[in-house]
N, C-alpha and C positions, 0 to 999 in steps of 0.2 A: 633529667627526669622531673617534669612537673609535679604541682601537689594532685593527689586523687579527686574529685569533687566530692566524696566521700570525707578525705581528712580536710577540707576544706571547711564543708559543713558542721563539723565536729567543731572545729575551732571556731567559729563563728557562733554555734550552738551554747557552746563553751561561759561567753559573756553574755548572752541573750536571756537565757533560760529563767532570768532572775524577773525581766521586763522591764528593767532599769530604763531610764528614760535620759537624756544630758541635754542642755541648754547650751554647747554651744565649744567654740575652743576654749573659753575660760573652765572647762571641765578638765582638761590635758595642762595643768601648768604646775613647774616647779622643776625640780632636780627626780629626774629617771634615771637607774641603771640600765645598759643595755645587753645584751646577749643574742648576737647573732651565728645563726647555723645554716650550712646545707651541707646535705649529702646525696650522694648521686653515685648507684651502682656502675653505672658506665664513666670511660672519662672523655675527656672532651676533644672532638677529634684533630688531628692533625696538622697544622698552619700548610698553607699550599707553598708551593712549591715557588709561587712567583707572588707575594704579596700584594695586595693590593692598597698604593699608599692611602695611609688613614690618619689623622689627629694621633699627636704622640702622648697621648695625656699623661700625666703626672699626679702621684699621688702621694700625699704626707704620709708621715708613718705617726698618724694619729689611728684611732680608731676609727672613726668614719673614712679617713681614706683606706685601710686595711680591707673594710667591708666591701667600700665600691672597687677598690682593685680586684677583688675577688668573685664579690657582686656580677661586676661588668665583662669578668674573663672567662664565665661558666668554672668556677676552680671551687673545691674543694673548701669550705670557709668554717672556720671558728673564731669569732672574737667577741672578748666583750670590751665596755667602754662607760660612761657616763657621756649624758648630753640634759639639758635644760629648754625646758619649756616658758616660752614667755606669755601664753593666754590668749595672746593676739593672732596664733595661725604662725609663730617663727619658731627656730629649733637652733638654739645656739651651744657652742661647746668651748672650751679654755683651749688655748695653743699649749702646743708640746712643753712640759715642764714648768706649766703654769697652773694658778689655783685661777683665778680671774676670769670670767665667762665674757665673752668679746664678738667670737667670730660665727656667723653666721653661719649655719651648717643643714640648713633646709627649709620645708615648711610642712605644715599639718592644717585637716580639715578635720573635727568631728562635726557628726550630725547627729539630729534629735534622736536617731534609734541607736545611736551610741556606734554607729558604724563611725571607721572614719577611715582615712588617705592620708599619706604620709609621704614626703621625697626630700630624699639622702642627698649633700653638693657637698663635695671636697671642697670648702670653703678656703681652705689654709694651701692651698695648690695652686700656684698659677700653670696654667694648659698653652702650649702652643701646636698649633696644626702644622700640616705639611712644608708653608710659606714660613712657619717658623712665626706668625702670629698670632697676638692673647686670642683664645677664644672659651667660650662655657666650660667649664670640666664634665667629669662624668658624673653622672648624677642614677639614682636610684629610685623607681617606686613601690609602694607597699599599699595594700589595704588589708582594713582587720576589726576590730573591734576594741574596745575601749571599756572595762571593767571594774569591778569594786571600787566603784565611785571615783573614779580616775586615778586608783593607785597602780592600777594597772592596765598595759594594753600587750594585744597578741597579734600579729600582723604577718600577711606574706606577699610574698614580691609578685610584683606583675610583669606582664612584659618578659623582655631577655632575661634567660638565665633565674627564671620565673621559680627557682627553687627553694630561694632563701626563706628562712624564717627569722624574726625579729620580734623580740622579748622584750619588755622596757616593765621594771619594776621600780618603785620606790624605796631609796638605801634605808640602810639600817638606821641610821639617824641624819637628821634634818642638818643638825650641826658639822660636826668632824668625826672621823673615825682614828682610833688610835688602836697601836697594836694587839690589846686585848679585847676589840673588838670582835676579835677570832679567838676563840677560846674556850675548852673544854674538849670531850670526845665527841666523834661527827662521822659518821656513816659516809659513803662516796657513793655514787652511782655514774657509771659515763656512756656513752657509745658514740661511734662513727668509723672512720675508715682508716684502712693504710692502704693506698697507693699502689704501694709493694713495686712489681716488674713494670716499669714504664713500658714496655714492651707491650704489657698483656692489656688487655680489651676492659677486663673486668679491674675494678675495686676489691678489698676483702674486708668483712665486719670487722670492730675492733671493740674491745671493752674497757673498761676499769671499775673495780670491784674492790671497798678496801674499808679500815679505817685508821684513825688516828688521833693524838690527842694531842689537839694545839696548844701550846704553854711558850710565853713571850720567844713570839718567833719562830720556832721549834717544833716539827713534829714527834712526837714521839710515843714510843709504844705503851699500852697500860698498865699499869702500877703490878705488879707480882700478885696475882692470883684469881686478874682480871685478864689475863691474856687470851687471845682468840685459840682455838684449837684448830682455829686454819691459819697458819702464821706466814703460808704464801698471800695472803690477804692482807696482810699487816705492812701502813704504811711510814716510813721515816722521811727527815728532810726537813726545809726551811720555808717561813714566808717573810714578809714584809707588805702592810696592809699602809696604805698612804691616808693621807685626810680629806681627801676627796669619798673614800669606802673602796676605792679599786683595790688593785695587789697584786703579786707575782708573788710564785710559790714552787718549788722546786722537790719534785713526788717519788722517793726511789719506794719501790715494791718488789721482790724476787728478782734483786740487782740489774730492774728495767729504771731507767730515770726519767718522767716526765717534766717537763717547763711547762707549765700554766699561768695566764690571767685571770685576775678572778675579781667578781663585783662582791658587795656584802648586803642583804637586802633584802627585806621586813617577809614574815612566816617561817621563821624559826620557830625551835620546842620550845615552849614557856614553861616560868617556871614562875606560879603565882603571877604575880604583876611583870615579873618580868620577860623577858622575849631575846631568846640567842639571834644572832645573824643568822639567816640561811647563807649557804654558800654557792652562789653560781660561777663556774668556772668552764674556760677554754683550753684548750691544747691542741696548737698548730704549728706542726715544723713540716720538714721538707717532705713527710710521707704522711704523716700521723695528723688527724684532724678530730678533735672531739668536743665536745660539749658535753659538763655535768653538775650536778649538785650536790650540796652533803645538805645536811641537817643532824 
């Protein structure tokens, strides 16, 4: 399911409305969190019966490859990730289990009305075709717009599989993030889909709806006399936030358990001078695909 040209416009309206103006890629540089989604009421139809040989690509189980494996298959997609802007038109990101920014993971164009184009390369993959020889990997592209003076951009996929959406905000802090970075009570909001009967034609909506109060690590419920009067809402369980601002978090609710990745990344509630994380988070397992936020 394509975007509408309706929500197309929307999004593009979105960064526009201001009249901001940018000079150029040195307006896109630095460390961006990313959060990528699609959803799509149909699923995607059927492999034939006799395939027809094609490039067997391969993809890291980085974030950028997660996207183009999913990107490139019409599949159901939630991830998020970090990647880095270097000013010059390149988009580099760290190898798996590394802090270190090295590998070459795309490129970007902005232009003076703040439009700009963007293409996703499994950098970290090496691809062999049919003959069993190196060739290009799979690659991704976006265009979108470019906002709040390059702290933020909004982008959707072009081409194949034209559904994606891709978010890039800048983390909570420029430095490191450590585990109280997450911290305090924080509302949830999610949707997307389950899968459900492979069988069936259709997708079915999905939500999450909740809260909770992160304290080293630890979700846990509100202090006695603060508790929600909807306690099917109320959510418990663990995180671990890394120093890059990523994290994985583990969400039980009305003894459903979600797995989520999650970025941490600037327009949270202030308080005075100060400024909570907002929280963007994913949830992709073999049925269940969502994208949400707390604050």
């Amino acid at each position: 399911m394509k975007p509408t040209p309706v929500a197309a416009a929307a999004l593009l309206y979105c960064g526009l409305a201001s009249g901001q103006t940018c000079s150029g890629n040195q307006d896109f540089q630095g460390a961006y969190m990313m959060v990528a989604s699609r959803i799509s009421a149909t699923k995607a139809p059927p492999a034939p019966a006799v395939p027809t040989p094609a490039p067997a690509l391969r993809f890291s189980n980085t974030a950028v490859g997660r996207i183009l494996e999913r990107a490139t298959g019409q599949r159901p997609l939630a991830v998020t990730g970090r990647i880095t802007s270097d000013g010059l038109g390149n988009l580099l990101a760290a190898p798996p289990d590394a802090t270190y920014v090295t590998t070459r993971v795309g490129t970007y164009r902005v232009n003076e009305d703040c439009t700009m184009s963007l293409t996703l390369a499994d950098g970290f993959a090496a691809n062999l075709n049919f003959f069993g020889d190196v060739v290009p990997g799979a690659s991704a592209s976006f265009q979108g717009v470019l906002q709040d003076r390059g702290n933020e951009a909004s982008l959707v996929q072009t081409g194949q599989g034209s559904e994606t959406i891709l978010r890039l905000d800048r983390p909570i802090s420029a430095q490191s993030c450590v585990t109280s970075s997450l911290s305090g009570a924080y509302g949830i909001v999610a949707a997307g889909i389950d899968t459900g009967d492979p069988a069936a034609p259709e997708t079915l909506p999905v939500s999450l709806l909740g809260r909770f109060v992160a304290e080293n690590g630890v979700f846990k419920l509100d202090t006695p006399g603060l508790e929600s009067p909807q306690p099917r809402r109320q959510i418990t369980g663990s995180y671990r936030v890394e120093a890059d601002c990523t994290g994985t978090a583990r969400m039980v609710q009305d003894g459903k358990t979600y797995n989520a990745d999650f970025v941490l990344v600037r327009g949270g509630v202030s308080f005075g001078a100060f400024q909570r994380a907002e929280l963007r988070f994913a949830i992709q397992d073999a049925r269940v695909s969502m994208t949400g936020v707390g604050r």
